[in-house]
NUKE-688082 format. One record per atom (N, C-alpha, C, O): residue in three letters; x, y, z negated. Coordinates in steps of 0.1 Angstrom, whole numbers, padded with zeros to 4 digits, always signed. Layout:
% residues N
ALAXYZ
...
END
This chain:
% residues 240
UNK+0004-0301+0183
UNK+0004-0287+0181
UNK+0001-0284+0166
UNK-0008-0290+0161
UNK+0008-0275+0160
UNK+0005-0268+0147
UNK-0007-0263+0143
UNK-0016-0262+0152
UNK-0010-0260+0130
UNK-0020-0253+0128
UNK-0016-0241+0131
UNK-0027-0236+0133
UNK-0009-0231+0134
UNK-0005-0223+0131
UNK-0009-0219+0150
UNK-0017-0212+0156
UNK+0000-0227+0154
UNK-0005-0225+0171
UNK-0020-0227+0174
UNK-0025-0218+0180
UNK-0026-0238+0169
UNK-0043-0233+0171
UNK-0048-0226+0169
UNK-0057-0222+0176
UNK-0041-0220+0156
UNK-0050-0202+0150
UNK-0050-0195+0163
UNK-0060-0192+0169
UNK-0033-0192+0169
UNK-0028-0182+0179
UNK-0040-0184+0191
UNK-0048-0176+0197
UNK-0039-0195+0191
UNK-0044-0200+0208
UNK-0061-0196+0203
UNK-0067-0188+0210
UNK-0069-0200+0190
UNK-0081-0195+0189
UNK-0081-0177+0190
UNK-0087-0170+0197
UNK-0072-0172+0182
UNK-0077-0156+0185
UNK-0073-0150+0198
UNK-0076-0138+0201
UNK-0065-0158+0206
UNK-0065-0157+0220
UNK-0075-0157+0229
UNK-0078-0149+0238
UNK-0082-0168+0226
UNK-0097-0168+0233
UNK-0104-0160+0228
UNK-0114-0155+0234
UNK-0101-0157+0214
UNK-0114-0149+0206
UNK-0111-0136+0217
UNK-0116-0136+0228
UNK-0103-0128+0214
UNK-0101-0114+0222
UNK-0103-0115+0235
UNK-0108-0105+0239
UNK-0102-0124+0246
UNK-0104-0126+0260
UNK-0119-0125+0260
UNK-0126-0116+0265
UNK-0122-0135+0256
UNK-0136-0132+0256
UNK-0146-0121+0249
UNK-0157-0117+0254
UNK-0142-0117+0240
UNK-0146-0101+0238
UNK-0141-0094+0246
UNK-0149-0084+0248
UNK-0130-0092+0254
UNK-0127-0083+0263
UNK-0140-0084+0274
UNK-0147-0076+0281
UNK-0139-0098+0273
UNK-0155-0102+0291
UNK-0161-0097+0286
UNK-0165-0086+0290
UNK-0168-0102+0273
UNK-0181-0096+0271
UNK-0187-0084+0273
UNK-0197-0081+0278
UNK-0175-0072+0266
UNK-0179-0060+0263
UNK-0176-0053+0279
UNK-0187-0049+0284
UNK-0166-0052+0287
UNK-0162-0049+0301
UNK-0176-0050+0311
UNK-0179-0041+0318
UNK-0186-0070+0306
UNK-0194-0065+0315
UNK-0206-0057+0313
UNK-0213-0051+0322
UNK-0208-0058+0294
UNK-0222-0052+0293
UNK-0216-0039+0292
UNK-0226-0031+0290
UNK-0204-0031+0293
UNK-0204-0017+0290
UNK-0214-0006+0298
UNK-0221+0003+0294
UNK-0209-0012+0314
UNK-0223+0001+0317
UNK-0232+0003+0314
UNK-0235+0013+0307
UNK-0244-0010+0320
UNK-0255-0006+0309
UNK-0256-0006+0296
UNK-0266-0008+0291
UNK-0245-0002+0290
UNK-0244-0004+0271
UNK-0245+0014+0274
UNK-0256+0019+0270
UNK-0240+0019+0278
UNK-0230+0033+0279
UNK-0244+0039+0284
UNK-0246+0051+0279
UNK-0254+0034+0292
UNK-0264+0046+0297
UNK-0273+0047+0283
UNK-0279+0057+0282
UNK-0274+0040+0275
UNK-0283+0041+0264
UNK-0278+0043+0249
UNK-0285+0046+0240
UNK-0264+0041+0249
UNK-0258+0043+0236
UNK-0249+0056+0237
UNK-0246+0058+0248
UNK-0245+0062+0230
UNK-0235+0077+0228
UNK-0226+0073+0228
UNK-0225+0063+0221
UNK-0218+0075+0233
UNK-0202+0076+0235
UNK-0196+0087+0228
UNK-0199+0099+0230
UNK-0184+0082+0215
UNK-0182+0092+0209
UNK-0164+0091+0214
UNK-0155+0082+0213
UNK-0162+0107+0218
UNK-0145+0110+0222
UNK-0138+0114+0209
UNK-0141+0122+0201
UNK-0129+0105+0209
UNK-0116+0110+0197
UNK-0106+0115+0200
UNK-0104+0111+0212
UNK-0097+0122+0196
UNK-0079+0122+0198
UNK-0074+0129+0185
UNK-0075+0140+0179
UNK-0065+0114+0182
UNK-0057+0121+0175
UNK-0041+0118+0175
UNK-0038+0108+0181
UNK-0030+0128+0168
UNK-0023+0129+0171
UNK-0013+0128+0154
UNK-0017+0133+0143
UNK-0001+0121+0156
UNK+0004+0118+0142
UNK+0026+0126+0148
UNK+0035+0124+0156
UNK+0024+0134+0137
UNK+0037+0135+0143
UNK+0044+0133+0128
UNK+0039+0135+0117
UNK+0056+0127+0130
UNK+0068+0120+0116
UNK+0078+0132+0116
UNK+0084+0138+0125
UNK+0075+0132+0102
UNK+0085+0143+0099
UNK+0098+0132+0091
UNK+0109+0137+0093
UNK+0099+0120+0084
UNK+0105+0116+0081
UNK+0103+0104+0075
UNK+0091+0102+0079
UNK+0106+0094+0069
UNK+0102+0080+0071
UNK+0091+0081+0061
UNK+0086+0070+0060
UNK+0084+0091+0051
UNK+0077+0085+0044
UNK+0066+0098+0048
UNK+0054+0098+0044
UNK+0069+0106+0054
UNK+0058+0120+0056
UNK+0052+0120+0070
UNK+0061+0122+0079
UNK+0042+0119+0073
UNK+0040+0127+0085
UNK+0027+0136+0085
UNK+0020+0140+0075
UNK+0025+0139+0099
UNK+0010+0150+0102
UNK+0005+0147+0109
UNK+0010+0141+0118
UNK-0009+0149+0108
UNK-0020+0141+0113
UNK-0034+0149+0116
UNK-0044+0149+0110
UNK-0031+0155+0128
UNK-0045+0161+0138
UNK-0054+0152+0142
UNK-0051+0141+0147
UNK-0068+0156+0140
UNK-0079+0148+0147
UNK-0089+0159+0152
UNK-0093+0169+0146
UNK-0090+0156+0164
UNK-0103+0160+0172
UNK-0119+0150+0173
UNK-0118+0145+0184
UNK-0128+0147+0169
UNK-0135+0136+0168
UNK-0150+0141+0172
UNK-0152+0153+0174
UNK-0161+0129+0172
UNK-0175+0133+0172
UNK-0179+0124+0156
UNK-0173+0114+0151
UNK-0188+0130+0151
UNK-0192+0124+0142
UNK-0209+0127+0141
UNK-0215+0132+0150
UNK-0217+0122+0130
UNK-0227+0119+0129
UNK-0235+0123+0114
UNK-0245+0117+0108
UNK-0228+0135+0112
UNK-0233+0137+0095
UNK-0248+0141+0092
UNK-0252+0140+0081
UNK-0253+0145+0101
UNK-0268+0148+0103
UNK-0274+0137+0109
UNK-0270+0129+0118
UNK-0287+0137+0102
UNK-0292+0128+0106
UNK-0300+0126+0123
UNK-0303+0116+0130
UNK-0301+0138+0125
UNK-0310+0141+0139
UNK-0298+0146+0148
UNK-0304+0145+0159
UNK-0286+0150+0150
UNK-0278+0153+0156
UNK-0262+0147+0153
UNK-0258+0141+0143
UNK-0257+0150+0164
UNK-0240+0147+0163
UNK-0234+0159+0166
UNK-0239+0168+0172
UNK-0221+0160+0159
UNK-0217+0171+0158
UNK-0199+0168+0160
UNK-0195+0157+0164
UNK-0190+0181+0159
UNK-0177+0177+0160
UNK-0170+0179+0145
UNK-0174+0185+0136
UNK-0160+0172+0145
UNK-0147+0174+0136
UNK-0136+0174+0137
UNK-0131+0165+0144
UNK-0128+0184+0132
UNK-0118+0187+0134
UNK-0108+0189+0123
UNK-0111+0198+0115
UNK-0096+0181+0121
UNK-0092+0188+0109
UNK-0074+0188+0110
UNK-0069+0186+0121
UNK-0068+0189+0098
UNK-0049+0189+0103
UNK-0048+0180+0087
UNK-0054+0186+0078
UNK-0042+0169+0084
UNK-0035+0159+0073
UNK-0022+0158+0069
UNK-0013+0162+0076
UNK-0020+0153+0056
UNK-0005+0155+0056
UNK-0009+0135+0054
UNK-0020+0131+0051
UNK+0001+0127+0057
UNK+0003+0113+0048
UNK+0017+0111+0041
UNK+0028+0114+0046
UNK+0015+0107+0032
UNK+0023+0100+0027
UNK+0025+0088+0025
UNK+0015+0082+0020
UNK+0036+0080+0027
UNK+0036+0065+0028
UNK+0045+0061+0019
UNK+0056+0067+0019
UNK+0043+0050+0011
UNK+0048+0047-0001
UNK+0050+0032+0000
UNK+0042+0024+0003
UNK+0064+0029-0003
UNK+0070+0016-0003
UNK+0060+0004+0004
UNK+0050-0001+0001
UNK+0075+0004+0017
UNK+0073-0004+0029
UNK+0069-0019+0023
UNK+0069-0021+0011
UNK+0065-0028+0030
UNK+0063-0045+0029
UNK+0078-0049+0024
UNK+0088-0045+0029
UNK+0078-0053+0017
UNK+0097-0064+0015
UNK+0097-0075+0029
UNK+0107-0081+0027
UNK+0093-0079+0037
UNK+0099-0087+0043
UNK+0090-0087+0059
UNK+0079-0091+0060
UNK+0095-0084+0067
UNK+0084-0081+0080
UNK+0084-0094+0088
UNK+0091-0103+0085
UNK+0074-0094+0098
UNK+0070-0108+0096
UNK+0061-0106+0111
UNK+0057-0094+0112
UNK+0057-0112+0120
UNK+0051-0113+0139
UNK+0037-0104+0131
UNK+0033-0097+0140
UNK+0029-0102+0119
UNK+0020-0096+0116
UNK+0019-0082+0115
UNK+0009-0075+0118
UNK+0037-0076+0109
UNK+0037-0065+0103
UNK+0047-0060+0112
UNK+0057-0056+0108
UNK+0043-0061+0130
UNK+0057-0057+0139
UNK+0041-0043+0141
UNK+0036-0046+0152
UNK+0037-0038+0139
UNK+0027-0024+0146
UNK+0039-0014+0156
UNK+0048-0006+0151
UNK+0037-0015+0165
UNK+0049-0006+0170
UNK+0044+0007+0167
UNK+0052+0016+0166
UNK+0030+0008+0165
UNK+0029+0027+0169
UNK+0020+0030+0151
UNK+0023+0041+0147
UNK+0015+0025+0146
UNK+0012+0028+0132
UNK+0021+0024+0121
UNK+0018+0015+0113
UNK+0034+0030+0119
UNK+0040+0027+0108
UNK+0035+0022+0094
UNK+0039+0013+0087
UNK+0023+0031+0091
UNK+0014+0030+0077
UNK+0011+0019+0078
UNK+0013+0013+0067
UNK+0009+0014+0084
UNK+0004-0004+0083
UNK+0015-0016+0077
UNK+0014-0028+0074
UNK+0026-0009+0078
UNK+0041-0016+0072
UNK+0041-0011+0059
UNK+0051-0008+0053
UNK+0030-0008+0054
UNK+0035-0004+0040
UNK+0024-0004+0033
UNK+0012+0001+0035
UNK+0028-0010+0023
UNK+0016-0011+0011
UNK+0008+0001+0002
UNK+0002-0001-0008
UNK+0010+0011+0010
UNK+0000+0020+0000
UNK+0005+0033+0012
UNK+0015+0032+0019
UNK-0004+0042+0011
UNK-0008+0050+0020
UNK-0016+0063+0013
UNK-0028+0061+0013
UNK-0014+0074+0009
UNK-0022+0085+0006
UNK-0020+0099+0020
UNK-0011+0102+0028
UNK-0033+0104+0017
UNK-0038+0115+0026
UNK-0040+0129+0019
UNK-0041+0127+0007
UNK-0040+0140+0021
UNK-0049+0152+0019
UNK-0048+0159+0026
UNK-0037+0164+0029
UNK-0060+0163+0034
UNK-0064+0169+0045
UNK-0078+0179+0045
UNK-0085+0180+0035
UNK-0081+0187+0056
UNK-0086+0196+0056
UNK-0099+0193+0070
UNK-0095+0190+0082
UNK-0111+0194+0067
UNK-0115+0192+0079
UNK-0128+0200+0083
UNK-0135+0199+0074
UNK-0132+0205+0091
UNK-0138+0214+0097
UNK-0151+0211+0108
UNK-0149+0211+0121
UNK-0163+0209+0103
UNK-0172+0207+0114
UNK-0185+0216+0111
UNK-0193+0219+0102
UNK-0182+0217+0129
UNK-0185+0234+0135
UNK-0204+0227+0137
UNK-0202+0215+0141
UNK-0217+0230+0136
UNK-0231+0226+0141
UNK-0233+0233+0155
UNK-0230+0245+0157
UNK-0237+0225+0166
UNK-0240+0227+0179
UNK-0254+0232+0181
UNK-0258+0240+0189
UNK-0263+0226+0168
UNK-0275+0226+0167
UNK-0287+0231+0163
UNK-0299+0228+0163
UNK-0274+0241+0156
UNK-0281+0255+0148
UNK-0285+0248+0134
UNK-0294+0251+0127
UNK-0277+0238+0131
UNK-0278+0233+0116
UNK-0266+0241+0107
UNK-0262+0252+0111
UNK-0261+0236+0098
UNK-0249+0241+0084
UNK-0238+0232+0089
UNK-0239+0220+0091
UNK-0225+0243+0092
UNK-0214+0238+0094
UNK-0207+0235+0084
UNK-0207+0246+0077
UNK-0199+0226+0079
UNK-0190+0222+0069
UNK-0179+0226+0070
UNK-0172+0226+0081
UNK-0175+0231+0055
UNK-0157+0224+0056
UNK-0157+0217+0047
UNK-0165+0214+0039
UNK-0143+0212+0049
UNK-0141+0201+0040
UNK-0131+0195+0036
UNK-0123+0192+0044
UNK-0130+0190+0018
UNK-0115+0185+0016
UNK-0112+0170+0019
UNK-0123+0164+0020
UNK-0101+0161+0020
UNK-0100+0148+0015
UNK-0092+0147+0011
UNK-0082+0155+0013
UNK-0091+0136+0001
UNK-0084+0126-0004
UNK-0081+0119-0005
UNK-0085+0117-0016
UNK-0073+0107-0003
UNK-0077+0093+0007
UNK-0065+0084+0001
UNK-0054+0089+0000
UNK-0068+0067-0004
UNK-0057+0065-0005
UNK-0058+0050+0000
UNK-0068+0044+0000
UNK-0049+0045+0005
UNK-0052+0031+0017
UNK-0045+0018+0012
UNK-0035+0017+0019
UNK-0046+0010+0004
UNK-0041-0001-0001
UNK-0036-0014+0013
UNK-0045-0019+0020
UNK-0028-0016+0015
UNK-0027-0032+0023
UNK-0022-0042+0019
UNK-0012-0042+0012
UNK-0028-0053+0022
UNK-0025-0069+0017
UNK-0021-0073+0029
UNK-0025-0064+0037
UNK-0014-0082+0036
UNK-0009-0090+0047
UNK-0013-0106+0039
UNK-0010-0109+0027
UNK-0021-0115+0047
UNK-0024-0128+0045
UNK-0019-0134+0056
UNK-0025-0136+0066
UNK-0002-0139+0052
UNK+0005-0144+0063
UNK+0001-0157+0064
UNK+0001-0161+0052
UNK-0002-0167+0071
UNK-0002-0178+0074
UNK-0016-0185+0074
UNK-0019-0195+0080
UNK-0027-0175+0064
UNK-0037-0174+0062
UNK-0049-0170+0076
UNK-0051-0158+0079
UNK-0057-0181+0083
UNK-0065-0174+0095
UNK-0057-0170+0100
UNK-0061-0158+0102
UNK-0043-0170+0105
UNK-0040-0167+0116
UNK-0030-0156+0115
UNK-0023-0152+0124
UNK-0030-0149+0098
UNK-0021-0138+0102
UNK-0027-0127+0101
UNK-0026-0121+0111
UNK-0035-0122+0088
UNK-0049-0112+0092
UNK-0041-0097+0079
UNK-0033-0098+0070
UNK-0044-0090+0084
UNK-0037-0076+0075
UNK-0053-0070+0070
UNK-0062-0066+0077
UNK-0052-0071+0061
UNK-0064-0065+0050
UNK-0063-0050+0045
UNK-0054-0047+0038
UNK-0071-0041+0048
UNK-0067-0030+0040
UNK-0084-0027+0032
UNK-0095-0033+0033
UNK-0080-0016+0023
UNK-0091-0011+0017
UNK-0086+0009+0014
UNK-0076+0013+0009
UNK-0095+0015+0017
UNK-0091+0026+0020
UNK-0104+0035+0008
UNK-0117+0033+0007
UNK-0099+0040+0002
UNK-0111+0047-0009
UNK-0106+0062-0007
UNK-0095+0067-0008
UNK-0118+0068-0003
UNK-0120+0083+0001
UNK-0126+0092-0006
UNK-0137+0088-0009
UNK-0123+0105-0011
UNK-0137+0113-0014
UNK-0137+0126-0006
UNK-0127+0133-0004
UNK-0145+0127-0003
UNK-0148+0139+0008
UNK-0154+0150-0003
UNK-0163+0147-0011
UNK-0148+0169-0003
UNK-0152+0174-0013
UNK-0159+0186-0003
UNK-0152+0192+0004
UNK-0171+0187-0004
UNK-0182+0190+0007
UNK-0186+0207+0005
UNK-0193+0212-0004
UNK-0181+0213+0016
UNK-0189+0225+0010
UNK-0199+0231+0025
UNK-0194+0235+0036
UNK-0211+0229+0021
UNK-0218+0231+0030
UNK-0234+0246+0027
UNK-0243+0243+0019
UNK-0234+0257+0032
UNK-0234+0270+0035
UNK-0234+0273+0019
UNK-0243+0280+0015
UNK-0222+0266+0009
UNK-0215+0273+0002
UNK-0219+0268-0010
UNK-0218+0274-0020
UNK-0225+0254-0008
UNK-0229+0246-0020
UNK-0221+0236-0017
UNK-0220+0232-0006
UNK-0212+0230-0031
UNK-0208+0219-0034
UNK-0213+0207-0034
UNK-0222+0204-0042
UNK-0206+0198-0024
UNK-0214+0183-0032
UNK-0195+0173-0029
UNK-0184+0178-0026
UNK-0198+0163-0029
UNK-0192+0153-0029
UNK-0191+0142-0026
UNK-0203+0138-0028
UNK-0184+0128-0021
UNK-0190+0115-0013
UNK-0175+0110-0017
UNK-0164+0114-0014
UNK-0180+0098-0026
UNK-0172+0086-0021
UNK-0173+0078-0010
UNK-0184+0078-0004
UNK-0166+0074-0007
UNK-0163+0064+0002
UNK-0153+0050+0004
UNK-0140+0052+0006
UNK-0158+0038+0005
UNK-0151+0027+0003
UNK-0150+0014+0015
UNK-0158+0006+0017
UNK-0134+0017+0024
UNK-0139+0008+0038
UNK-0129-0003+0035
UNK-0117-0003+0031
UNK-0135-0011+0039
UNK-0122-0027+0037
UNK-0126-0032+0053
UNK-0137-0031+0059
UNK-0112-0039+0058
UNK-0110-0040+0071
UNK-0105-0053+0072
UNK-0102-0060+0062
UNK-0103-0057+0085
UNK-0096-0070+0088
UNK-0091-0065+0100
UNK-0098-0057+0106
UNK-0078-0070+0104
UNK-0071-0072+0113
UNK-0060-0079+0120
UNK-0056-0087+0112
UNK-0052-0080+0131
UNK-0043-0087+0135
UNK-0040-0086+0145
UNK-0050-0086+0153
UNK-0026-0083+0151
UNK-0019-0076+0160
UNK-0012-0086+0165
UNK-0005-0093+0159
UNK-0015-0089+0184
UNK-0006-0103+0187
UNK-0009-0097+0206
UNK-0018-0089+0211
UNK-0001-0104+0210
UNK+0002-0100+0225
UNK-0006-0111+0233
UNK-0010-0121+0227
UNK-0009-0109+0244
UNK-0017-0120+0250
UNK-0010-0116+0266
UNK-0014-0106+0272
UNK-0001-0126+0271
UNK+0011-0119+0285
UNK+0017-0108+0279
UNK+0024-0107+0268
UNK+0014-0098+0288
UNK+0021-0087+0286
UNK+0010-0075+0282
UNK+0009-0063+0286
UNK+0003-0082+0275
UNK-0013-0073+0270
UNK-0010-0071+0255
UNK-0008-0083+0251
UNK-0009-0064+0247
UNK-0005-0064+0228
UNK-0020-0057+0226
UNK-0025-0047+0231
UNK-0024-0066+0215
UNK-0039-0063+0212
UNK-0037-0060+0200
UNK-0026-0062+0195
UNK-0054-0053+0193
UNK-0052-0052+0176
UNK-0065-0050+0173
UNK-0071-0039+0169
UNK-0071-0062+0177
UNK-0086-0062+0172
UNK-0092-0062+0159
UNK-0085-0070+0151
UNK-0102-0055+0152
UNK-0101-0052+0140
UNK-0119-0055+0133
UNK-0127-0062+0139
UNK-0120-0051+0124
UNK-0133-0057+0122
UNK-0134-0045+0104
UNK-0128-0049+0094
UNK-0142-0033+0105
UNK-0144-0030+0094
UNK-0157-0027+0088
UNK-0167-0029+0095
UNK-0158-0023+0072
UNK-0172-0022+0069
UNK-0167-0010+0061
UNK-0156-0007+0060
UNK-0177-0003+0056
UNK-0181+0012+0053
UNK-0190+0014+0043
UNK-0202+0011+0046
UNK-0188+0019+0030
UNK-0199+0021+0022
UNK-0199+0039+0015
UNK-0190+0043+0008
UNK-0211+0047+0019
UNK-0207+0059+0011
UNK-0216+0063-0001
UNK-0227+0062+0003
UNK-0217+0067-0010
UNK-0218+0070-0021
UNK-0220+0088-0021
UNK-0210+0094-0023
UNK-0231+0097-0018
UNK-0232+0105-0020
UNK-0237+0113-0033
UNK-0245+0107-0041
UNK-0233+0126-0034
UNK-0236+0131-0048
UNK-0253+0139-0043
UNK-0263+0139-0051
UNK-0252+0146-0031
UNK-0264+0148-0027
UNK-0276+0143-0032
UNK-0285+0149-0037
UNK-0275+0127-0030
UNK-0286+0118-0027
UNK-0287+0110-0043
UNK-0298+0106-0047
UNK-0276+0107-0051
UNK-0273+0103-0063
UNK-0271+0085-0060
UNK-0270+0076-0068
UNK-0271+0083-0047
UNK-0269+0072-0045
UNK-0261+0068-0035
UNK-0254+0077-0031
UNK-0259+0051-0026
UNK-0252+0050-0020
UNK-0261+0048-0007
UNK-0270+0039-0006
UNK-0258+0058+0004
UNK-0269+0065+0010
UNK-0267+0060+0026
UNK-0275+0058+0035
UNK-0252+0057+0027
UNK-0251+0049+0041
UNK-0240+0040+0037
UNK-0233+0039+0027
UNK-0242+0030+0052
UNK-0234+0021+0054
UNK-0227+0020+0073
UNK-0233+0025+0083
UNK-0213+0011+0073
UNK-0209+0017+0088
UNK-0206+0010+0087
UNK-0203+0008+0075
UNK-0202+0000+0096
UNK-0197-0010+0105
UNK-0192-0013+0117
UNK-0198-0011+0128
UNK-0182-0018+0117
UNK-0173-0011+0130
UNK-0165-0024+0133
UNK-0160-0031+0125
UNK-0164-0026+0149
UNK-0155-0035+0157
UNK-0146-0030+0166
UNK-0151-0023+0175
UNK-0135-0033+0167
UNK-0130-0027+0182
UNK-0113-0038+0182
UNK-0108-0049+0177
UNK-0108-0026+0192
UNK-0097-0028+0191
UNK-0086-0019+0199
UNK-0091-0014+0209
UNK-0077-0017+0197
UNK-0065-0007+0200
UNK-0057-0013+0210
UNK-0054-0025+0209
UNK-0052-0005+0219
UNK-0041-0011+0227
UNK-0027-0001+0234
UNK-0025+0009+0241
UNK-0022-0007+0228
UNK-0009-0003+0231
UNK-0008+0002+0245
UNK-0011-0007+0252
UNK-0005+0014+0252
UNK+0000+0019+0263
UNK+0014+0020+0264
UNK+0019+0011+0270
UNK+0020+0030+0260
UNK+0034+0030+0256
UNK+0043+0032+0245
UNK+0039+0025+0235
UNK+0054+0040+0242
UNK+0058+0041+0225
UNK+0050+0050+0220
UNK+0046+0049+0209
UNK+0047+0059+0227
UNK+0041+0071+0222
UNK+0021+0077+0223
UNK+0015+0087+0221
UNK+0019+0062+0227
UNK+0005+0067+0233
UNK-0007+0051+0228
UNK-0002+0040+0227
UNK-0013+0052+0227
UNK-0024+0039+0220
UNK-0040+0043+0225
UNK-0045+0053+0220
UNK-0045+0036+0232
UNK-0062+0038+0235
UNK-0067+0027+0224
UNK-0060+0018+0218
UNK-0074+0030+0223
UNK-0088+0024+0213
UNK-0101+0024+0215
UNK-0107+0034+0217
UNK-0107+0013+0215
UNK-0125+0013+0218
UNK-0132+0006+0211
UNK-0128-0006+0211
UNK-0143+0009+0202
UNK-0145+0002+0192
UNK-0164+0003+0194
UNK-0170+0013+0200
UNK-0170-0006+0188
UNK-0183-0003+0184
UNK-0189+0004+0173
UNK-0181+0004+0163
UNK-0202+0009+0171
UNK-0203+0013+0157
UNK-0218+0017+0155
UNK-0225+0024+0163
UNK-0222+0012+0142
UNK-0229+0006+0137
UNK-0238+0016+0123
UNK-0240+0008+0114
UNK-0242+0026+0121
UNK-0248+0030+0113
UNK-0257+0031+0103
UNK-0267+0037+0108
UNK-0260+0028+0092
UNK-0272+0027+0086
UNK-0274+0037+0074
UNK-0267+0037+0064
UNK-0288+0047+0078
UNK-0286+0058+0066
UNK-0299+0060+0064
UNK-0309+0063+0070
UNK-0294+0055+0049
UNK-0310+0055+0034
UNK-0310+0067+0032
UNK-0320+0069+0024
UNK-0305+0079+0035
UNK-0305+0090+0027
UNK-0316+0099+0026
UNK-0314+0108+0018
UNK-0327+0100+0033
UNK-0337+0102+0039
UNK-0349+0082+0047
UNK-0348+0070+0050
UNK-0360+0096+0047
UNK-0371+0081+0050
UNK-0377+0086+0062
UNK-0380+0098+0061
UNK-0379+0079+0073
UNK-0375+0063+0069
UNK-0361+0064+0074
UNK-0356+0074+0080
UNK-0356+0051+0069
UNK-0341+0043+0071
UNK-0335+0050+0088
UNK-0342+0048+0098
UNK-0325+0055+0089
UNK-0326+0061+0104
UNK-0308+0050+0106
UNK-0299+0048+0099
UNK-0312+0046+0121
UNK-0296+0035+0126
UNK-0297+0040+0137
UNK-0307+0042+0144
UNK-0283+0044+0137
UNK-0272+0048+0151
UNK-0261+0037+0153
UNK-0253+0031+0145
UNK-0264+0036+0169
UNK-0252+0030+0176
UNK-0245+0038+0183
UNK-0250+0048+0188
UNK-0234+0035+0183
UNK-0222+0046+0192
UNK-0215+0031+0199
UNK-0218+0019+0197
UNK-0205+0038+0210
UNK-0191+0035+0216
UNK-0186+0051+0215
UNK-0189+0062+0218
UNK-0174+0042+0208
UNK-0162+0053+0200
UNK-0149+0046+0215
UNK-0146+0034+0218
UNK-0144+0061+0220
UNK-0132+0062+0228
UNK-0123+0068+0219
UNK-0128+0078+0214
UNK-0113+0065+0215
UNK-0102+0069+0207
UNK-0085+0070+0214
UNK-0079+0059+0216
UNK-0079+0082+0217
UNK-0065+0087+0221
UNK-0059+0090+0213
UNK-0059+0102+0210
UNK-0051+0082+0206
UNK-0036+0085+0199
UNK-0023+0085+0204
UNK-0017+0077+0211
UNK-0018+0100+0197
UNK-0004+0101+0204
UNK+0006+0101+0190
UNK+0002+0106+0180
UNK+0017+0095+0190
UNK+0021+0091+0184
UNK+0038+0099+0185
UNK+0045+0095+0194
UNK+0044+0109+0175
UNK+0052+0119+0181
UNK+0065+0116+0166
UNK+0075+0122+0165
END
């Protein structure tokens, strides 16, 4: 057998058995950790433009969770030269292409009688494909800045996530387990004030539809003491 078939056959087992793992501890994971609901929705206007709604939960306060909401334009900028069992994504086209920019608008409303935001982004998403490399892994790095206006004071946040991934079928099951990290940089704080960490993975339903369930991992210096949140993130993408 190849090296190349060992890799397959190792992240075969790797994903089966994260599927056991997580399937059996979810309920009691779920009575003690937050479950955060997503949907979003991407519609193509033509091979290099589309739009991009999200409904989400998020966590910008420290003592509460809150919602977001916003509407995106992307733009996608010169595809991979040569496609390859790594770069087949049936439902994320962006992932076939080496550079990726965003600007969007986003909106989150406080439940909790705290300061609701709006808000701009920026966003631009670099990808590497390491074919043959572990198995066939798609690298991205995504640099953000969020332009913050909150009850009508400016601030600002970089943001910098690098990711790992790899998309492969197991029967008639197509997985896309992923593995990211998160660093943000606020102007508030003058420092780099959280960190996020995230596992999951995506699964294909049909041409037009993808679930996703990921873990997630919080860490925020921005305030004392050090405050960590865990979530389970449910994510519905429609794909139009």
């Amino acid at each position: 057998m190849s090296r190349s078939q060992h890799l397959k056959q190792a992240w075969r087992r790797f994903a089966w058995a994260a599927i056991l793992i997580v399937s059996s501890g979810l309920p009691a994971l779920a009575q003690t950790t937050p479950v955060w609901p997503e949907l979003d929705t991407y519609i193509k206007l033509d091979d290099k433009v589309r739009l991009y709604f999200l409904a989400t939960t998020v966590q910008e306060n420290r003592e509460s969770t809150e919602g977001e909401f916003g509407v995106n334009v992307d733009v996608q900028l010169k595809p991979l030269r040569r496609r390859t069992p790594l770069l087949e994504f049936r439902l994320d086209e962006s992932k076939n292409r080496l550079l990726m920019t965003r600007i969007g608008y986003r909106y989150l409303p406080s439940y909790t009688g705290g300061s609701a935001e709006q808000r701009g982004v920026l966003e631009g998403t670099a990808r590497v494909p390491l074919i043959g490399l572990l198995g066939d892994v798609l690298l991205s790095d995504r640099s953000r800045v969020d332009l913050r206006f909150i009850d009508g004071e400016f601030s600002w946040r970089y943001r910098n996530r690098l990711s790992a991934e790899r998309e492969f079928s197991i029967g008639r099951v197509r997985l896309n387990p992923y593995a990211r990290f998160e660093g943000y940089y606020d102007s508030r704080h003058g420092k780099w004030s959280r960190t996020e960490l995230q596992a999951g993975s995506s699964f294909p339903v049909t041409r037009h539809w993808e679930l996703e369930s990921y873990f997630d991992s919080i860490n925020d210096s921005s305030g004392s003491p050090t405050r960590q949140t865990k979530a389970l993130g449910i994510v519905t993408t429609l794909y139009f």
